[in-house]
N, C-alpha and C positions, 0 to 999 in steps of 0.2 A: 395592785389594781383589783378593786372590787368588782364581781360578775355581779351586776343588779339590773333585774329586768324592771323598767322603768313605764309609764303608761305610753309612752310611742312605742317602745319595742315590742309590749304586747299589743298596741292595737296591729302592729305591721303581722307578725305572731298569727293574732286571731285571723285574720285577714287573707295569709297563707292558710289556714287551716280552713278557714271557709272554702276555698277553691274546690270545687268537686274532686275528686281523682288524688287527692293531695297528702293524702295519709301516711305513706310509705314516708315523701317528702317532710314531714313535719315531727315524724318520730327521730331520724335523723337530724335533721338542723338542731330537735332538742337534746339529743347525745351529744352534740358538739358545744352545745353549749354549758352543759352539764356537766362534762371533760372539763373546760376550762374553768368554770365555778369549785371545784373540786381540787383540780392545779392551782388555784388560789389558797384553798385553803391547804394544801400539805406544801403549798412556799410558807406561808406564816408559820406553818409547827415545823419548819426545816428539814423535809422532806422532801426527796431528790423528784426531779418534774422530768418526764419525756417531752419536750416540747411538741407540739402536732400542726401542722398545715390546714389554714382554711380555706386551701383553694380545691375547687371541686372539676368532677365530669358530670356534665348532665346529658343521658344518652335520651332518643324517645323520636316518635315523630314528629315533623311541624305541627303546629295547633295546639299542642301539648301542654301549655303552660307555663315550659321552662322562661320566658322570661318575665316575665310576670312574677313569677317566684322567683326568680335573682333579685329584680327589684327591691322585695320585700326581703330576702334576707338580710341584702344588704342595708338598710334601714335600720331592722332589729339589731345587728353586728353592729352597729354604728354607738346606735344610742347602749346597746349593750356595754360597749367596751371594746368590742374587740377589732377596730378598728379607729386609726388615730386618724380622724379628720379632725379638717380647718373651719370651721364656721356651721350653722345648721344645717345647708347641703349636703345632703351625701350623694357626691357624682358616680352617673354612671355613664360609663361609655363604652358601645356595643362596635363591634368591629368584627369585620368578616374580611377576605381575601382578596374579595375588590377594591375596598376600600385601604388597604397596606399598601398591597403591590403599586406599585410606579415603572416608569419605562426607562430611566436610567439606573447604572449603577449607585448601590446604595442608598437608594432612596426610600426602597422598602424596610429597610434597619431605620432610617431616622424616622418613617412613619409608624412604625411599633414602637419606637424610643419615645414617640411624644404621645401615641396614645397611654401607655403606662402612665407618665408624669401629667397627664389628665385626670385619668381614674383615681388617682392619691389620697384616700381616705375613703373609699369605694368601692365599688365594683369595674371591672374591667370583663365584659361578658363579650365571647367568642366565640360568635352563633358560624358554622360549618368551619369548625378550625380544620377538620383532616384536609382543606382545601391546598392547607399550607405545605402541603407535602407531594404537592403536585407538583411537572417538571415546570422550569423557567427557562430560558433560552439565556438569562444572565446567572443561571444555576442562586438563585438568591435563596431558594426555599432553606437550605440546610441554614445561611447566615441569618434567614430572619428567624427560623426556631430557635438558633445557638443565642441571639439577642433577648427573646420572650425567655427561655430558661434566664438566661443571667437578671433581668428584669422582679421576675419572677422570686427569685432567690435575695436579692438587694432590696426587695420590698413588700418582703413577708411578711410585715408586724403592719404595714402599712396602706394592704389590700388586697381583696379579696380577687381573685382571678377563676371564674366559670368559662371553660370551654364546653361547646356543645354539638353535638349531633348524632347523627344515627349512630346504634349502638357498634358494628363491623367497623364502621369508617373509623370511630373514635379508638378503635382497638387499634387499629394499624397507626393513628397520629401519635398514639401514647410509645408506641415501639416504635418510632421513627428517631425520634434521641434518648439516651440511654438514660438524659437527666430527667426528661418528661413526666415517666410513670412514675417516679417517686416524690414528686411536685406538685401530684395530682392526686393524695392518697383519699378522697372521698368521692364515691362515683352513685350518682343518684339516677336512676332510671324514672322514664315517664310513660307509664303506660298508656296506651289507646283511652280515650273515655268513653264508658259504655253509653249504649243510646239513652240510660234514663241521665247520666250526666249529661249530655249534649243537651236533651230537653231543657233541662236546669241552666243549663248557661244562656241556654236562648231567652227563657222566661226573667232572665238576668236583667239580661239585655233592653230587656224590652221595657220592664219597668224602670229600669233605670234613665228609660226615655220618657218615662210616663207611656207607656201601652200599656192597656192591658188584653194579654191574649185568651181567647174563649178556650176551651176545654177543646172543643170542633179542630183549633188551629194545633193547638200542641198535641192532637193522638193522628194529625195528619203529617206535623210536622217529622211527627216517629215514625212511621210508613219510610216517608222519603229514604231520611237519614239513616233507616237500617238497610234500604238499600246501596245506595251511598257507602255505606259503610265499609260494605264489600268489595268495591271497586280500588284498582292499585291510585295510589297519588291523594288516599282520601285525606280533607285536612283539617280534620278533628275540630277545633274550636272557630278556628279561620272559616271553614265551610259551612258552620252554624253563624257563623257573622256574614258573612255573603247572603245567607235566606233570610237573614232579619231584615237586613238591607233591600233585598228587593221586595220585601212584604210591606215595608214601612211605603215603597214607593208607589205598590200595586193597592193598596190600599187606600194611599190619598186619591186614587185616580177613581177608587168605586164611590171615595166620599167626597168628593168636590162631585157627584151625578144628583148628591143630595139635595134638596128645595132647603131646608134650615138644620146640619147635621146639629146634632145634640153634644154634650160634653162628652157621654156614654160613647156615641157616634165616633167621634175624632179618638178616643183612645183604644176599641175595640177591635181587635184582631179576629178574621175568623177563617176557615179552612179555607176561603173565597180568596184571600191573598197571599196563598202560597204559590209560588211562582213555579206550577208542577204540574202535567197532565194526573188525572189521578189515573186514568187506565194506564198508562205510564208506568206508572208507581206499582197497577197490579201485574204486568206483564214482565216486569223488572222483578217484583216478588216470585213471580210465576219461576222466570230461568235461576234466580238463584237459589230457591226452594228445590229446584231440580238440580241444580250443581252438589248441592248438600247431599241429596238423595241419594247421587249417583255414586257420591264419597264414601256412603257410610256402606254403599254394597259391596263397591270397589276391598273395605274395607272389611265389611263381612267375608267377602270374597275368600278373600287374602289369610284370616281365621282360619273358614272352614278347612283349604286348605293346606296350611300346618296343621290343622288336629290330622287330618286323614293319614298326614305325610310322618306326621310325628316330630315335627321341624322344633 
């Protein structure tokens, strides 16, 4: 089998690679792809192959991207080669712990047994798998992981399987069976996006609706979000979708005040419909400016004395 990247595979490629945040993720996918274009060629000159697993971990917080990037690898893998799908689709099927579990016996083994024979030429993406290693009152978690390994293993040539979540969680899912971590030898991290990506996605966003936002909306929109940002549960791409969303809404409301809105009018975003006190925004600036302050004396602190102490 020839590794040949084909015009879908790079546009899904470029596509990932466009994602803000997405660097780390795209030098890796192209190592693995790179491994197997290479294990192609030293099969032809008969030379011995390590075979290697494209199933992955993707650690990170919600908002982060990771599925949006399974999507797309899985696509690139597709038309790549390195998955054997049936027809131009390439399925994916997302699955989480609610969605397995059932209330009788065995029912959560034949709901992982058919999501697998779903994804078949695909992805199988396992958004808070460490879920699965929570207790059950019919003890199924160890039978439904022993079923996902054996799965797992019986259709390695024939899909791609992403588990994901927080980085701790997914440490302890992977040591929960002994077959896991070796099932799972690619582990991609998704870092936080800094506030000039968040602005970027938002301005994504918005064209992609036909808005266009003024300069005014997006260095208010930054204010917010770097407050926001600080706060525990922040959610990264999701929470810059939530402000578009209510911009878009707060704004038909300033522009239906209008007598005859203009083209300019209907597509123009400005700091009027950010759905924010701005004093708000500077009294929230104010205490976390002060949190920081107080850190780096705490911190100083802590210096001076080890120099005195000689620690």
């Amino acid at each position: 089998m020839d590794v040949v990247i084909n015009e879908k595979a790079r546009q899904a490629l470029n596509r990932l690679a466009a994602m803000p945040g997405m660097a780390q993720v795209k030098d890796q996918v192209e190592q693995m792809i790179q491994f197997r274009r290479v294990a192609e060629l030293r099969k032809k000159n008969r030379l011995k192959n390590q075979p290697q697993s494209n199933h992955m971990v993707f650690t990170g917080n919600p908002g982060t991207g990771k599925t949006t990037a399974a999507r797309l690898i899985g696509e690139a893998f597709a038309e790549i080669g390195l998955l054997n799908r049936k027809g131009d689709e390439v399925p994916f099927v997302e699955i989480n712990h609610s969605k397995i579990t059932g209330p009788h016996v065995g029912e959560s083994e034949k709901n992982i047994a058919a999501a697998f024979k779903k994804a078949r030429g695909g992805v199988l993406f396992i958004d808070e798998a460490y879920a699965f290693i929570g207790k059950s009152e019919h003890r199924t978690d160890e039978k439904v992981i022993a079923t996902m390994v054996q799965y797992i293993e019986d259709l390695r040539d024939q899909i791609i399987v992403i588990a994901a979540g927080y980085p701790k969680n997914m440490a302890e899912f992977l040591s929960f069976n002994p077959g896991l971590a070796s099932r799972f030898p690619n582990s991609i991290h998704f870092p936080d996006y800094s506030i000039p990506d968040l602005v970027r996605i938002a301005q994504q966003m918005l064209l992609d609706q036909e808005y266009q936002p003024e300069q005014d909306y997006l260095d208010t929109l930054a204010s917010v979000l770097w407050v926001e940002k600080s706060k525990p549960n922040f959610g990264n791409a999701r929470t810059v979708r939530n402000h578009v969303e209510r911009s878009i809404r707060r704004q038909s409301m300033r522009v239906s005040q209008m007598v005859q809105p203009s083209r300019k009018d209907l597509a123009a975003l400005t700091a009027a419909d950010i759905v924010h006190s701005p004093a708000g925004v500077q009294a929230s600036e104010r205490e976390a400016l002060q949190r920081i302050i107080q850190e780096a004396q705490g911190r100083l602190f802590e210096l001076d004395l080890r120099s005195i102490l000689k620690v």
